[in-house]
N, C-alpha and C positions, 0 to 999 in steps of 0.2 A: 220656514215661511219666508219667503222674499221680502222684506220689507219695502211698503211705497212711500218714497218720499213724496211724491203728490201725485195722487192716483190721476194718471192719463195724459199727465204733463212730462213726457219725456226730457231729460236732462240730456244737454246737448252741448260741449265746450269748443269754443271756439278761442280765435288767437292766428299770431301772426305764423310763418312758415317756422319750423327748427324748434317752436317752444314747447314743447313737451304733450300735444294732443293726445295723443296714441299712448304717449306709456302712461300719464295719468288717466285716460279714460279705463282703458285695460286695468290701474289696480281698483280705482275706485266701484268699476264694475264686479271686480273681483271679492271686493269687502261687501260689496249689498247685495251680490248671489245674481246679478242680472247679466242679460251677456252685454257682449261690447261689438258696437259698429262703427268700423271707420269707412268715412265714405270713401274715401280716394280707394282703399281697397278694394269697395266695392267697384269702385270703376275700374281700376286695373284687373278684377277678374273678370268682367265684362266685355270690357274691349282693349284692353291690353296695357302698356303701361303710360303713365302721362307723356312723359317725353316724346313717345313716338304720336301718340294722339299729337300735341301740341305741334309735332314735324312734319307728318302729312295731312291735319286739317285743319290745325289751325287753334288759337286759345278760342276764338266764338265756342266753335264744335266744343271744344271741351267743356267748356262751362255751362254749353247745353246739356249734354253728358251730364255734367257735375250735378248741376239743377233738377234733374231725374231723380239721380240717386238720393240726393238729400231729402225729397219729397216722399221718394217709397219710403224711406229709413224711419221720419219721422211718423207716417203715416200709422206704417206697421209696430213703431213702439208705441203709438196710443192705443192698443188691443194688447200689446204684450210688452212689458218694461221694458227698457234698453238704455244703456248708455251711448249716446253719441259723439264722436267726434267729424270735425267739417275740417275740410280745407282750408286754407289760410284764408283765401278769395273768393269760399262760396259764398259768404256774406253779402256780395256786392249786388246778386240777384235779388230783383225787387220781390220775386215770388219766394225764395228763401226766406229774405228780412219777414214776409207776413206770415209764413209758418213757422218763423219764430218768434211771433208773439202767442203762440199754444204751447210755447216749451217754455221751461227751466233755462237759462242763458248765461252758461258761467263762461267767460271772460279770461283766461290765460294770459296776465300780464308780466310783459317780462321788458327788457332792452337789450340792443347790441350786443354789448357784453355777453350778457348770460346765453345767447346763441353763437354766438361767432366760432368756437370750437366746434359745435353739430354743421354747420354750414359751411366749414371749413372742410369738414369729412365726408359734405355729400354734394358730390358736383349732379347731380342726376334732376338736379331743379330746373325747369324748362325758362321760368321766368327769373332767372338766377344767373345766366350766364353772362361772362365778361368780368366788371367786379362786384364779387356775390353778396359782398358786405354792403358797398353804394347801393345797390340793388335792393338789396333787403330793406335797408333803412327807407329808402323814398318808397314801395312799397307800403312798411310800416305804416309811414307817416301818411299817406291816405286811406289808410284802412282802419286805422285805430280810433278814430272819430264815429266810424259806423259799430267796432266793438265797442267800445265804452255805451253808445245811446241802448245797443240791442240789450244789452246784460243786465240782468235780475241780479248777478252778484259778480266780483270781481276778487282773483284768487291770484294773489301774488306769487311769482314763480320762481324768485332768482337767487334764494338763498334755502331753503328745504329739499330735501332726497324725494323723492316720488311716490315712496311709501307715508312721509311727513305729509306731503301737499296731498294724497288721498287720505288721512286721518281729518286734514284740516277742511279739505275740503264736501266728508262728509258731514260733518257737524254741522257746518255753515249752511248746507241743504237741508238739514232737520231742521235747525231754527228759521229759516227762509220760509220752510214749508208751514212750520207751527205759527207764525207772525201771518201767512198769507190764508190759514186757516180761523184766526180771531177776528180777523177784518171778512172773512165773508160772513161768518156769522151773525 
């Protein structure tokens, strides 16, 4: 039996570039039996990979792209569970921020530090080039105001293995879900 952490409110993580979306959604999907969708993958099997979107049409196109996908993703895991994972910057779409107030909003908090090894080892970032670290950081720093508001819960990332932060971070959706189940009662 798949267990619902709250029936029809897909769990959806969010967080800056390099913090771990993908391999945390992947296990935590993997321990509650649901599948797992990252959207950027989604986009890269659609229309090819960010980079070259980003080089012949431009960041708009993409993040209309982006805006898409994130829209089916969540759609279709209110009919069938899913874990999600978003892009660093799909957050910034107004129409994204409103359909994540129908999800679950976990928050991927991390710093510098704890990426600058992963973003060291992937120059393939479109909005990353020159220096990927200054880059990253101001990045960050306007994007992490709109994470922290959207998040139902925030899940510290900078000192646990990925197996750890999906133990911890299914618990914290059980109790999120049992607290948001006594209050609509």
């Amino acid at each position: 039996m798949v267990p619902d952490i709250r029936p029809g409110r897909p769990v959806v993580l969010v967080g800056p570039m390099a913090v771990g979306k993908s391999a945390i959604g992947q296990q935590l999907a993997q321990q509650l039996g649901l599948p797992f969708v990252d959207t950027d993958a989604v986009v890269v099997a659609a229309h090819g990979s960010i980079a070259d979107i980003f080089a012949g049409r431009g960041e708009h196109a993409f993040r209309e792209i982006e805006a898409r996908a994130v829209a089916k993703s969540i759609e279709s895991a209110k009919a069938q569970p899913a874990i999600i994972s978003l892009g660093g910057g799909a957050v910034l779409d107004t129409g994204t921020q409103q359909l994540l107030g129908e999800c679950t909003v976990v928050y991927l908090e991390c710093d510098a530090e704890t990426v600058a090894d992963r973003i060291a080892r992937n120059t393939g970032r479109p909005l990353l080039q020159g220096d990927a670290m200054e880059r990253w950081e101001l990045l960050f720093a306007t994007r992490r105001p709109v994470y922290e508001r959207l998040a139902d819960l925030v899940i510290d990332v900078r000192s646990e293995s990925v197996a750890e932060i999906g133990l911890q971070l299914e618990a914290r959706l059980r109790e999120h879900a049992a607290l948001k189940q006594e209050v609509e009662k």
